[in-house]
C-alpha positions as semicolon CSV with decimal commas, in nm:
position;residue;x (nm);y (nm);z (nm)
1;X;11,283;11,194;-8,507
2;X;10,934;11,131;-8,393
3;X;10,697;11,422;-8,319
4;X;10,386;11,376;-8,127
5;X;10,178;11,572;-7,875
6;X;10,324;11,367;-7,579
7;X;10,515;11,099;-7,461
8;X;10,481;10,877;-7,129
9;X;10,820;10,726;-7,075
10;X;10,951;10,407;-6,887
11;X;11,252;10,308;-6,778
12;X;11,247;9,919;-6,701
13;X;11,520;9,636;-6,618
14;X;11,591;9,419;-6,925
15;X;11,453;9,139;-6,718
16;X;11,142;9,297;-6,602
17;X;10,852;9,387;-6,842
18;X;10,669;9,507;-6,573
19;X;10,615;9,860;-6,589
20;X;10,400;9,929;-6,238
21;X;10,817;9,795;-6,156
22;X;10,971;10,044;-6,337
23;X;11,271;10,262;-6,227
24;X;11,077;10,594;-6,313
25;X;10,869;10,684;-6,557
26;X;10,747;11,049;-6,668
27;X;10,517;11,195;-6,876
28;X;10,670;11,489;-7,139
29;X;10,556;11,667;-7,429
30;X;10,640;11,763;-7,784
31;X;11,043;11,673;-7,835
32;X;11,034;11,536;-7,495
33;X;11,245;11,206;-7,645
34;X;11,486;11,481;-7,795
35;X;11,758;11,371;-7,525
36;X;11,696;11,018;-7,627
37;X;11,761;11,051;-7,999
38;X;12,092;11,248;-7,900
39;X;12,216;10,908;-7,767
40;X;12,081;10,684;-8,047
41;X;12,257;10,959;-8,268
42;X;12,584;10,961;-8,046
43;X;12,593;10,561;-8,087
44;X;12,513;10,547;-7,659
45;X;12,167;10,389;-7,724
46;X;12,009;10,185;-7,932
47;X;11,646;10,242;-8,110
48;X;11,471;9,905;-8,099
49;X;11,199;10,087;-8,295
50;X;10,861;10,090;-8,283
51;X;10,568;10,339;-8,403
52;X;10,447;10,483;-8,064
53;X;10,242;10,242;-7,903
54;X;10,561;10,217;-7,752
55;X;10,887;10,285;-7,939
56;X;11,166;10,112;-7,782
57;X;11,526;10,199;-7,693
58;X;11,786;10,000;-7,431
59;X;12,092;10,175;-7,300
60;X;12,387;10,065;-7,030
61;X;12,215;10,189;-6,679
62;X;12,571;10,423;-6,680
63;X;12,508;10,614;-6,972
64;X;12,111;10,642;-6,909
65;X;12,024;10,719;-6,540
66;X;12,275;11,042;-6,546
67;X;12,092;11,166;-6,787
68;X;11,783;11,137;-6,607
69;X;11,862;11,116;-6,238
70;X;11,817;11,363;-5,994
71;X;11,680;11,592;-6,266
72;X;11,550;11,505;-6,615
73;X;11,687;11,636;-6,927
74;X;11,546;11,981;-7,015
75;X;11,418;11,947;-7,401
76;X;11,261;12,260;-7,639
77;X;10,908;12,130;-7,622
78;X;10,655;12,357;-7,823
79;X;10,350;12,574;-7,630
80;X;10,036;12,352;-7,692
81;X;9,661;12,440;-7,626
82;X;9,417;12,163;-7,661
83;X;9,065;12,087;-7,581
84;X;9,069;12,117;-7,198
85;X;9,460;12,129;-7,132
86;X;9,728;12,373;-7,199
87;X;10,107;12,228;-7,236
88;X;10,382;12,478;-7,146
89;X;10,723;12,345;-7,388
90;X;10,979;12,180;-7,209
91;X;10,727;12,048;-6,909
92;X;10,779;11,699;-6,767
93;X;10,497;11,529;-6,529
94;X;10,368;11,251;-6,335
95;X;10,686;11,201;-6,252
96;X;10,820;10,840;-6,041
97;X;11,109;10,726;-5,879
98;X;11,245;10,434;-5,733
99;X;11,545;10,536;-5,595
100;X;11,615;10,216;-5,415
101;X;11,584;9,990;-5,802
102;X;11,779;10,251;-5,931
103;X;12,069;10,255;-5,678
104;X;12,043;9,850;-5,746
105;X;12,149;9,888;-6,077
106;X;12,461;9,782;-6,201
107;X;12,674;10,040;-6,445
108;X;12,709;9,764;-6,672
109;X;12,323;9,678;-6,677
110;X;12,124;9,722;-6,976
111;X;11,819;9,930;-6,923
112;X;11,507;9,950;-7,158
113;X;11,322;10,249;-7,229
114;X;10,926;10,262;-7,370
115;X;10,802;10,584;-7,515
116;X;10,432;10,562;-7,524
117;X;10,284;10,794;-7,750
118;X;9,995;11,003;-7,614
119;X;9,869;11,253;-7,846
């Protein structure tokens, strides 16, 4: 498990590293990945690893994007105070969509996820 002050996630096509093309991405904070571990843990996902700057995961487009589409998994995320911002736990922002990519998708497609570290 990896446990840092934030995490901006993408959610890319295998074949595109762009991430300004990215199905969605979000920001989240403290055990916002939790959901994501569950499925490396479950054998649905696989950790490409990594040490923040990103870590990497890939998972079939039918096992990921229900997890995350219309509504993105709720996760126990710690109260945090910092300099000049204030982090409720569980909170997800800067959140985007591209419904039309992710209707695209194939079931069978394999999707890769960056966690970017932003503590």
């Amino acid at each position: 498990m990896k446990i840092m002050l934030g995490w901006k996630i993408y959610i890319t096509q295998e074949s595109s590293a762009d991430k300004s093309k990215s199905l969605m991405s979000w920001s989240s904070g403290i055990g916002g990945l939790d959901w994501l571990d569950q499925l490396v843990k479950d054998g649905l996902a696989q950790d490409l690893g990594g040490n923040g700057y990103p870590s990497k995961y890939s998972a079939k487009a039918s096992v990921l994007l229900p997890k995350v589409v219309p509504v993105l998994p709720n996760y126990e995320g710690k109260f945090v105070i910092g300099d000049d911002y204030v982090l409720e736990g569980g909170e997800h922002w800067e959140i985007k969509i591209d419904q039309s990519q992710i209707d695209a998708c194939s079931p069978d497609e394999t999707l890769l996820i960056e966690a970017w570290d932003e503590s």
